[in-house]
Every structure is written in C-alpha cells, then in structure tokens.
C-alpha positions, 0 to 999 in steps of 0.5 A: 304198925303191925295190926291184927284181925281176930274172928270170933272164930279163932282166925287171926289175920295181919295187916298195917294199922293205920293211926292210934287205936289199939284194940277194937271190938264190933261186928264185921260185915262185907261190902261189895261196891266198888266205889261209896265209901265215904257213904258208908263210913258215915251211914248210921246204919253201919253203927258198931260195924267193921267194914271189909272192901271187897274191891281191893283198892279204897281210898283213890278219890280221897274225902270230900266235905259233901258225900257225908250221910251223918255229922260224926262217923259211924263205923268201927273200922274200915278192912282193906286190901290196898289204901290210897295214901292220896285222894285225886279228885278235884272235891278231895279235902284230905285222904281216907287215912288222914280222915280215918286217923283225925277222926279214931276210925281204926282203917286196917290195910294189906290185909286178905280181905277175900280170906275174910270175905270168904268165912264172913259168906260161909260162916256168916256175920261174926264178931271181930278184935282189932288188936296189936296183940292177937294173944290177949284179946277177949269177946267176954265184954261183948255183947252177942250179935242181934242184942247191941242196941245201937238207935238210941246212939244215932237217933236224933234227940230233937224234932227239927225240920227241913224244906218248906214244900206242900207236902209235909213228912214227919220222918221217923229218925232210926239212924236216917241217911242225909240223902234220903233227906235231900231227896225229899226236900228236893222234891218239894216237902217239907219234912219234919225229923223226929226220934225214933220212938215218937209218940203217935200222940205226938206225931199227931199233932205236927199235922203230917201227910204222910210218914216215914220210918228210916233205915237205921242199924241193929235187929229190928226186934229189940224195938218191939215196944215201938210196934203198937204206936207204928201200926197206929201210925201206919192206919191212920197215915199214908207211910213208907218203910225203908230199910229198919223202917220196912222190917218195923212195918212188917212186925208191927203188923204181925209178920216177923223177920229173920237173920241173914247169913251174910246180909246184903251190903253194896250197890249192886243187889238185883231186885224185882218188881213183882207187879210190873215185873222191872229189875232195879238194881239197888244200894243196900245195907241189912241182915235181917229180911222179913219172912215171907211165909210170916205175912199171912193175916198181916194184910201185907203182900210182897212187892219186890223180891232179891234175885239173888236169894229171892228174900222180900225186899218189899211190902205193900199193904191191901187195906191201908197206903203203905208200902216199904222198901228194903233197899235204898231208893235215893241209892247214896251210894249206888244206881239211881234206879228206884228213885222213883218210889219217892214219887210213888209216896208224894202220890199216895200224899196227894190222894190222901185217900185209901187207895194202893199206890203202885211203882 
C-alpha cells in the first residue's frame, strides 16, 4: 500500500508501505553504512528512532538468527530506497520484509531517501509520521527530541551474569550491544550485567575489577541523577565508558554535552588517536558529543577526536583509570580497528593500580 513520510517540518514524502501499521511517530536519523542492518534494526541505542539507508539497496542478504545485538527489535522503522524481496546468503532464515512484518516494524521503500537525507543534514534530526494519510497526522501527542526517556525500556530488569574468566566486569546496562558482551566474554571475563541505575552500593558487593558503562539511547542528561553514584563508581573502580557511557563519565565528573546536528550513525567515522596519532575507522551511533571547552577542572582529557567535525570521541582521566570511548569498539556493525581497546581495559584490570592505560 501507498505510504507516507511526513517531517516535522511539513515535508511529505511516498513510497510503499510494507505490512500493517498504519501510523507511526519517532525520530528520524540517517545511516551511512553499506551493509549492518540487522545490526541496526536490533541495537538498543536505536529505541524510538526511524532509520533511512543511505545505501539504496538493504535487504540483499536477508536475515540471520545470529547478528542480532538484543532479543526484541528496537527501531521504529526502517526508510529505504530499494528492499530486497529475497535474502541470498547461505545464513539468511527469511527476508528483511518478512522479518520487518512478523515483527510490526514499519519498513518504507521506494522512497527518496537522498531528499530526506539531505534536510535530516541540513535541518537536523527531527521527528517524523509514518502514515497512509499524510493529512491527518498530528506531532502534539509527541514528545520534543532530547526528552523521550527510552533506558528504562532497554535496560535489563535483572542482574545476570555471563563467562567465567579472571577478570570480572560488572556491566552497567543503559541498552547494551550483544557484541560488546561476546567481545568480553571472549576475552577471558566474566561479566556481570546489572541495570542502568545500580547503586554503588550494590555494585560493591558483586566484588568487580572493573566497570563499564554501555552505549544506549537517548540524551545522556535525562539521567543526571545517576551522575554522584557513577563518579563514585569511576574512583573507586578501574571504568570504560562507551557511547551513552562515555557522555555519562564526562557529566558526572563536571564536563557537559551537546546536541549534534545530524549525529553521527555508520561505520565509516574517521577517528584519531590524539597520543599515538593512529586513524581508526569506527562504527558509531550518537547525537550527542561531549563539549570540549567543558573539560576543564574535570581531570579528563581528550584522547580521540572525529576527523571529520573534530568533536571528541574519547576521554581519559589524569587521576583515576578511566577512559571512554564514543564509538563502538567490538564495530557490530563496521571495521574492527579499535577492538584493541577492550585490551587496554583488561590491562588497567590487572594493575589494578592508579596508573594511565594508553591504546
């Protein structure tokens, strides 16, 4: 059936919808990877959001039972130019439209989705309707951007734990990545997941050797009251940051964050080592960056910076052994390049001590 698209700011747009629903509000963003979208239809960081391609045909290599980074889909819908009816790949257990309609994802094909593209970069991240009636619609019974608040619906309920390594991780779950698991697990720790507003209290007593705060969705200050019980946390425990876990560090230490206009979603984002001076090329999902000028009296420094923007995209302490990441180091989807950095926190485990860990 037809299907509509209309922007927050008037635009309307058609293509074909594809299965049952019949109006459907969220945010829309762009992703630039060419490949990675079962990654994306399932990262929790991608809760509430509409997902336009800008590769312009998604769908060719079907769905798998493996590449899944949560239990349940957490898109709103997924824009594209063209749909592959079929999924060719020998893993491929049904196509991204059969996929997308047993499980009530709104998918929207045929659509121009370099038009959208173009006022999402020049306009920046809005909301938008699916609808089979763009005359009807209404934004009134939406929130504004930046005050959904989605952890609460992807963090777990229940501490549970993984691996039996040497080193244990007590995972802070803000809408985790199933990779970012598996990559620790691999790597000989065990990891203990707990949710996202865990008590240091309680963390304490689950005796970790370290801690990590997860990606996840959302503007990282509508957790503000989380901030005194993660600085505590990050002093009294060797702690990586990623993504939402990077800006949460950065805030609870006194630094602050802004919006991006577009953010920065796909897995070709150019980052530098600012100490070594190496280019990673790395997978990310985000729209909101840590403010440089913000950092001072925080005892953070910059590590990494985007190429591209020259926004920070990476954070070391000089007292205490924390660091963050902005992008995603297991790269699900994307480039393996920054895998590394998983070692660089296994390493500051085993110190234990007080000492800088560098990539």
């Amino acid at each position: 059936m037809k299907g509509y698209v209309v922007l927050e700011n008037g635009e309307v747009f058609e293509g074909i919808l594809h299965g049952e629903n019949q109006e459907v509000h969220g945010e829309i963003v762009f992703f630039t990877g060419m490949s990675g979208y079962q990654e994306v239809l399932s990262d929790p960081s991608f809760k509430g959001q509409m997902v336009v391609f800008t590769y312009p045909l998604i769908g060719n290599y079907g769905i798998n039972d493996i590449d899944f980074e949560s239990v349940d889909p957490q898109v709103n819908a997924l824009l594209v130019s063209e749909v592959s009816e079929e999924g060719f790949h020998y893993e491929s257990s049904s196509s991204l439209v059969s996929y997308c309609e047993k499980q009530s994802i709104a998918l929207v094909s045929g659509i121009d989705t370099r038009a959208i593209v173009k006022r999402i970069r020049e306009q920046g991240d809005m909301r938008a309707i699916i609808t089979t009636d763009p005359k009807a619609v209404s934004f009134e019974s939406s929130l504004p951007l930046g005050q959904q608040e989605v952890v609460p619906e992807v963090s777990t309920k229940e501490i549970k734990t993984y691996g039996d390594g040497d080193h244990h991780i007590v995972m802070v779950d803000f809408g985790y990545k199933k990779s970012i698991l598996d990559s620790l697990v691999e790597l000989g720790c065990k990891v203990t997941l707990v949710p996202y507003n865990t008590s240091f209290e309680a963390i304490s007593l689950l005796k970790p050797d370290g801690v990590m705060y997860t990606n996840g969705p959302g503007n990282p200050k509508q957790l503000t009251e989380l901030l005194p019980n993660i600085k505590k946390v990050a002093i009294h425990y060797p702690t990586m940051g990623i993504c939402l876990g990077h800006q949460l560090l950065a805030l609870a230490f006194g630094a602050d964050t802004e919006k991006l206009t577009f953010g920065h979603r796909g897995a070709n984002q150019p980052v530098m080592d600012l100490v070594s001076n190496k280019v990673y090329m790395t997978s990310q999902n985000h729209s909101y960056v840590v403010n440089e000028d913000s950092l001072e009296g925080t005892g953070f420094e910059a590590k990494f910076m985007n190429i591209n923007d020259r926004s920070i995209e990476g954070l070391i302490h000089k007292q205490y052994p924390v660091f963050t990441v902005q992008f995603h180091p297991e790269a699900h989807p994307g480039p393996s390049d920054s895998e590394q950095l998983f070692y660089t926190f296994i390493e500051m485990l085993r110190n234990k001590g007080r000492e800088k860990a560098y990539a």
